[in-house]
MARROSE-800124 format. One record per residue (C-alpha): residue in one letter; z negated, y negated, x. Coordinates in steps of 0.5 Angstrom, whole numbers, padded with zeros to 4 digits, always signed. Last residue first. Layout:
N
AZYX ...
//
This chain:
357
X-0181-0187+0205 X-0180-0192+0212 X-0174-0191+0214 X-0171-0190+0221 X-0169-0183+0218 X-0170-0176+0223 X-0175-0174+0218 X-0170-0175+0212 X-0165-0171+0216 X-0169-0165+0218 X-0172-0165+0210 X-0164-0165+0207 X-0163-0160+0211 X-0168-0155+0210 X-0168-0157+0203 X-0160-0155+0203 X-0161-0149+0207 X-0167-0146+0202 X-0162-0146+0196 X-0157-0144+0199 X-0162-0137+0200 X-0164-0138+0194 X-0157-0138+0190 X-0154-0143+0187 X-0149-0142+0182 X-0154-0138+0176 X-0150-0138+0170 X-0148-0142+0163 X-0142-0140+0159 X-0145-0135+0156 X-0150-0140+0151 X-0155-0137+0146 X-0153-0130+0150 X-0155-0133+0156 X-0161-0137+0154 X-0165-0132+0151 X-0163-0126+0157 X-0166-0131+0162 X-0173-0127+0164 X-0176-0132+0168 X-0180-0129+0173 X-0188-0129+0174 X-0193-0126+0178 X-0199-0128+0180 X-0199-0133+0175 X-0205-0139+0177 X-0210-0141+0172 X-0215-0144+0177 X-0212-0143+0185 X-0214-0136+0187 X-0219-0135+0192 X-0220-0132+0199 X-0216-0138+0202 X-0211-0135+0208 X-0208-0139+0213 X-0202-0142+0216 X-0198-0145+0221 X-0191-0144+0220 X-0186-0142+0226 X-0181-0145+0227 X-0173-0143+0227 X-0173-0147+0222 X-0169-0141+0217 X-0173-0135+0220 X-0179-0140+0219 X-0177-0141+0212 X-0175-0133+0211 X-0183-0131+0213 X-0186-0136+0209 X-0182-0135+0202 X-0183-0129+0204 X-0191-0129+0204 X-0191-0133+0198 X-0187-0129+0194 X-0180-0130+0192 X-0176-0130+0186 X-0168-0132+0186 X-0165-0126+0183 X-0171-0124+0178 X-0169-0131+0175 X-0169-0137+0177 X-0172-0141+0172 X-0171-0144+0164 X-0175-0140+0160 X-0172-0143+0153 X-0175-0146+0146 X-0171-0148+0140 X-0172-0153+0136 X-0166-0156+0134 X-0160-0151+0138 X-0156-0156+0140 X-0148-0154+0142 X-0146-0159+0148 X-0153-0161+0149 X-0155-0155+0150 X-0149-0153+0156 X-0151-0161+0159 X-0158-0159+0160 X-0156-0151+0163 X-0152-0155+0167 X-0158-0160+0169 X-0163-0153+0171 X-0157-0151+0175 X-0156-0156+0179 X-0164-0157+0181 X-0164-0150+0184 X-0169-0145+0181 X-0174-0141+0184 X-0177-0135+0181 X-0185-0135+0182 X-0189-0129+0186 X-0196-0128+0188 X-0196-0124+0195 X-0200-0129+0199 X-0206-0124+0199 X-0208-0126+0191 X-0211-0132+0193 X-0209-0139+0197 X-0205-0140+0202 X-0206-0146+0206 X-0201-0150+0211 X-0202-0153+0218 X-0197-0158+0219 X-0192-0157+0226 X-0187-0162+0222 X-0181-0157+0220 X-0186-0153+0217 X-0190-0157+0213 X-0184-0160+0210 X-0180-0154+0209 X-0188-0151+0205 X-0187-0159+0201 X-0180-0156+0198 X-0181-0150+0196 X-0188-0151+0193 X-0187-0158+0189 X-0193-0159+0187 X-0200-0160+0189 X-0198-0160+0197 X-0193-0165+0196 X-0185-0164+0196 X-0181-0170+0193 X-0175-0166+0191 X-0168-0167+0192 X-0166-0162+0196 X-0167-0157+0191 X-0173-0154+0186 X-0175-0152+0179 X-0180-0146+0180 X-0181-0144+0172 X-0178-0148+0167 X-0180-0149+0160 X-0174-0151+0157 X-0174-0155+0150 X-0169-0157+0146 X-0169-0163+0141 X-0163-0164+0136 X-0167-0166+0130 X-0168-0162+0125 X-0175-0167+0122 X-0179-0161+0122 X-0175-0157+0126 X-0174-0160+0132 X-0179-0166+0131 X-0183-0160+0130 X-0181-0156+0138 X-0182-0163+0142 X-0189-0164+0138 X-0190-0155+0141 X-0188-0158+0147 X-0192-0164+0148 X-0198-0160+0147 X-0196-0154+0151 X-0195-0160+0157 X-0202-0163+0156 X-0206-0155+0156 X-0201-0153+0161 X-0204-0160+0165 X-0210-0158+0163 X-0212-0152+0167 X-0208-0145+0161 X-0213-0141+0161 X-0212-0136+0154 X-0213-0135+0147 X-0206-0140+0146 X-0198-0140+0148 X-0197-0133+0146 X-0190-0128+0151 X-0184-0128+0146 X-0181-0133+0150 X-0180-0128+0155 X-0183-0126+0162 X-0179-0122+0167 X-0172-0118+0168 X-0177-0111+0170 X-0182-0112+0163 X-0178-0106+0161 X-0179-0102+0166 X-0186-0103+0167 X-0191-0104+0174 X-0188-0112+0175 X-0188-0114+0181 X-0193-0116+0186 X-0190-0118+0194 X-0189-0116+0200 X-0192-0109+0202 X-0191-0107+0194 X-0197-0109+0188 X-0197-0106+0182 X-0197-0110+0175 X-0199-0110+0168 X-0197-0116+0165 X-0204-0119+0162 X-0202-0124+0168 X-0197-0127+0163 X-0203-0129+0159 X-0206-0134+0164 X-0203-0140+0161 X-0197-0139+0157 X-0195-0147+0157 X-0196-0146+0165 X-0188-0143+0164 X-0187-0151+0163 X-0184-0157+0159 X-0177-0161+0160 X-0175-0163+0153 X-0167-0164+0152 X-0166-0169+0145 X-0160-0170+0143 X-0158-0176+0138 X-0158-0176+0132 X-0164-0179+0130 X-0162-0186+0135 X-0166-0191+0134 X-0173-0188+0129 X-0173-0182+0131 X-0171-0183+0138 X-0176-0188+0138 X-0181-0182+0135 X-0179-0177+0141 X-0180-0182+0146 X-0187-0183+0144 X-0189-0177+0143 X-0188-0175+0150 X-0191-0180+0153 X-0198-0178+0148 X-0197-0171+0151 X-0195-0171+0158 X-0197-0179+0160 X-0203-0179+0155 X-0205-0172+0157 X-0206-0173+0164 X-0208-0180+0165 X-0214-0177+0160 X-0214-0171+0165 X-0214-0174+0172 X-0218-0170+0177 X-0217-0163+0172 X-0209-0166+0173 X-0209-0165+0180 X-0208-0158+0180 X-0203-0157+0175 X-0199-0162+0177 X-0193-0165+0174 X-0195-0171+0171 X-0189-0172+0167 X-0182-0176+0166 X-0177-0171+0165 X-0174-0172+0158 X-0166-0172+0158 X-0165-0176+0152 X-0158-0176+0150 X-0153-0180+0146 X-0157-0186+0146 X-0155-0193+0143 X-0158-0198+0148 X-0162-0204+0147 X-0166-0202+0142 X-0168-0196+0145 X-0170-0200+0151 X-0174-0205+0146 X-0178-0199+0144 X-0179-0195+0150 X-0183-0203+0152 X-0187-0202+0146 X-0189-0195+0146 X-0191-0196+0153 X-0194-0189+0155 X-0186-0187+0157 X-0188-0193+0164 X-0182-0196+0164 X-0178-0199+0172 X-0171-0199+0169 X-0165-0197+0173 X-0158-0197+0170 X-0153-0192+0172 X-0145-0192+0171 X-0142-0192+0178 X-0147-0188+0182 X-0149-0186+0190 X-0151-0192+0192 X-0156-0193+0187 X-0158-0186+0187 X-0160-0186+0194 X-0164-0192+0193 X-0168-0188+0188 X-0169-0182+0192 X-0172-0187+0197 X-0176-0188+0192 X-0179-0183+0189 X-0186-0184+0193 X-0189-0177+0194 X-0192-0176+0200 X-0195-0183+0200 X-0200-0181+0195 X-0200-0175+0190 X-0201-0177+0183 X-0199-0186+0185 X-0193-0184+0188 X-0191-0179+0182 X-0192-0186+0178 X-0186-0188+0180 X-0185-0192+0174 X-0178-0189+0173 X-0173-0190+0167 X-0165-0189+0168 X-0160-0192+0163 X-0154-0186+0165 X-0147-0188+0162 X-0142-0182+0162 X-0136-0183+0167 X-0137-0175+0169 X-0141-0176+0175 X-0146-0180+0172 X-0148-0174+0168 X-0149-0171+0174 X-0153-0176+0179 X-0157-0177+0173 X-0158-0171+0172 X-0161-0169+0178 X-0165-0175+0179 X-0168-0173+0173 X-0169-0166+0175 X-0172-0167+0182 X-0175-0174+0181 X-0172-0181+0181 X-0170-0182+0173 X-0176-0179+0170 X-0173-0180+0164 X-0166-0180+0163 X-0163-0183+0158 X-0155-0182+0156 X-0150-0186+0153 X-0144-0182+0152 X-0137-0182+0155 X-0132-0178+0150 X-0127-0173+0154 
//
């Protein structure tokens, strides 16, 4: 197997920690980048840290760098320096909430950074593979137009034929989106020209509910992670619209990162893929409450708020079938329920931790 040189955007988050951890693991070498701006978003909670400290000890090959990707000139002395095979892009701010608090910071690290790194990839490395994580929130409010029927647990789609859930075909425009898709939709349709304008070897998946142990859960982003949390430390919790039964897919982190290595291996300049737990791993909010207390062995206190968060999906699934017949050598490995195990464990120990994160 040749090693590759491998950028990694994003270094310390979910995904990028992920990759990072992977790539590392079979001899390529990894250049991480992250300003822990995730810190700055959503306060304490969210400091990446320690997850950092984790992939120091935990690598071979990795080299970190704290660069900001609005920062052309900083990115283009890192693309001189090194010669990258693949660019793993999972820098962003994340939220869709937070993002109407800060939506200048919001479009220039989603969209602007975004650019950014695409061009110095253009002009340093043109042949390289270019994997863009972007967000089903680029669909806005149009998969809601999906008729639906409502169950004791959960809302589900009401047509046979929309059973295996959302597809790429579903429109990106005429809809509410909150800023944050409307940033995200702007970085992945500039993802999609330098794929297609420029044939470059750039993907975009447009992920659903990404998870894992790794995540650095806060009440604005990262669902499953940050409900474990509060669970395990008697926090209160709030649930907001749609009678707590709004359902997403959950995908483990893992998973994500070989769907990256598989498009990597055969890219596919332009193409854009839901990326997401599938039917299999959904779950609505009233389940995910019900199987984490079931899980803790504690019970959550939460409440109930009358009103949907802006732009929210009552019901989303990704449908797969794209991305599966474009690379069948890729599948789900980690189910919910491991999923969930795994975080549980992970959170228990971090709380149990002498350090101050």
């Amino acid at each position: 197997m040749i090693k590759k040189t491998i950028l990694v955007t994003g270094s310390s988050g979910l995904i990028g920690s992920e990759a990072v951890e992977h790539f590392d693991g079979k001899g390529n070498q990894v250049v991480g980048i992250d300003n822990n701006m995730r810190r700055e978003f959503f306060g304490a909670g969210g400091d990446t840290l320690w997850n950092l400290d984790r992939l120091k000890s935990s690598t071979k090959n990795f080299t970190y760098f704290s660069v900001d990707i609005r920062d052309r000139a900083a990115l283009d002395e890192l693309f001189c320096s090194h010669r990258f095979d693949l660019i793993v892009h999972c820098a962003a701010q994340p939220s869709h909430d937070k993002a109407r608090d800060i939506p200048i910071l919001d479009f220039e690290v989603n969209a602007l950074g975004t650019l950014n790194l695409l061009e110095a990839t253009r002009q340093h490395c043109p042949d390289a593979v270019f994997l863009f994580m972007s967000t089903n929130k680029v669909y806005g409010e149009a998969p809601n137009e999906v008729p639906l029927k409502e169950l004791p647990t959960r809302w589900d789609y009401a047509r046979p034929e929309d059973f295996n859930g959302i597809s790429e075909n579903c429109r990106i425009d005429q809809t509410l989106h909150s800023l944050f898709g409307a940033s995200k939709a702007s970085a992945d349709l500039v993802a999609q020209e330098y794929g297609r304008y420029f044939k470059m070897n750039v993907g975009i998946f447009r992920g659903g509910c990404l998870t894992g142990p790794s995540h650095s859960g806060v009440e604005l982003h990262g669902f499953l992670s940050y409900l474990v949390k509060v669970t395990l430390a008697g926090g209160k919790y709030s649930v907001f619209g749609y009678k707590g039964k709004q359902v997403r897919d959950n995908i483990h982190s893992h998973d994500v990162v070989r769907a990256i290595e598989e498009f990597a291996a055969n890219p596919r300049p332009g193409e854009v893929y839901n990326m997401g737990g599938g039917r299999e791993n959904s779950i609505s909010m009233l389940e995910a409450i019900n199987r984490i207390e079931r899980l803790t062995g504690k019970k959550l206190d939460w409440t109930y708020v009358d009103e949907a968060r802006k732009g929210d999906h009552i019901c989303y699934i990704s449908n797969l079938a794209k991305f599966k017949s474009h690379y069948p050598n890729w599948t789900l490995t980690k189910s919910l329920d491991a999923t969930l195990e795994e975080i549980v464990v992970t959170e228990k120990s971090k709380s149990a931790s002498p350090i101050v994160r």
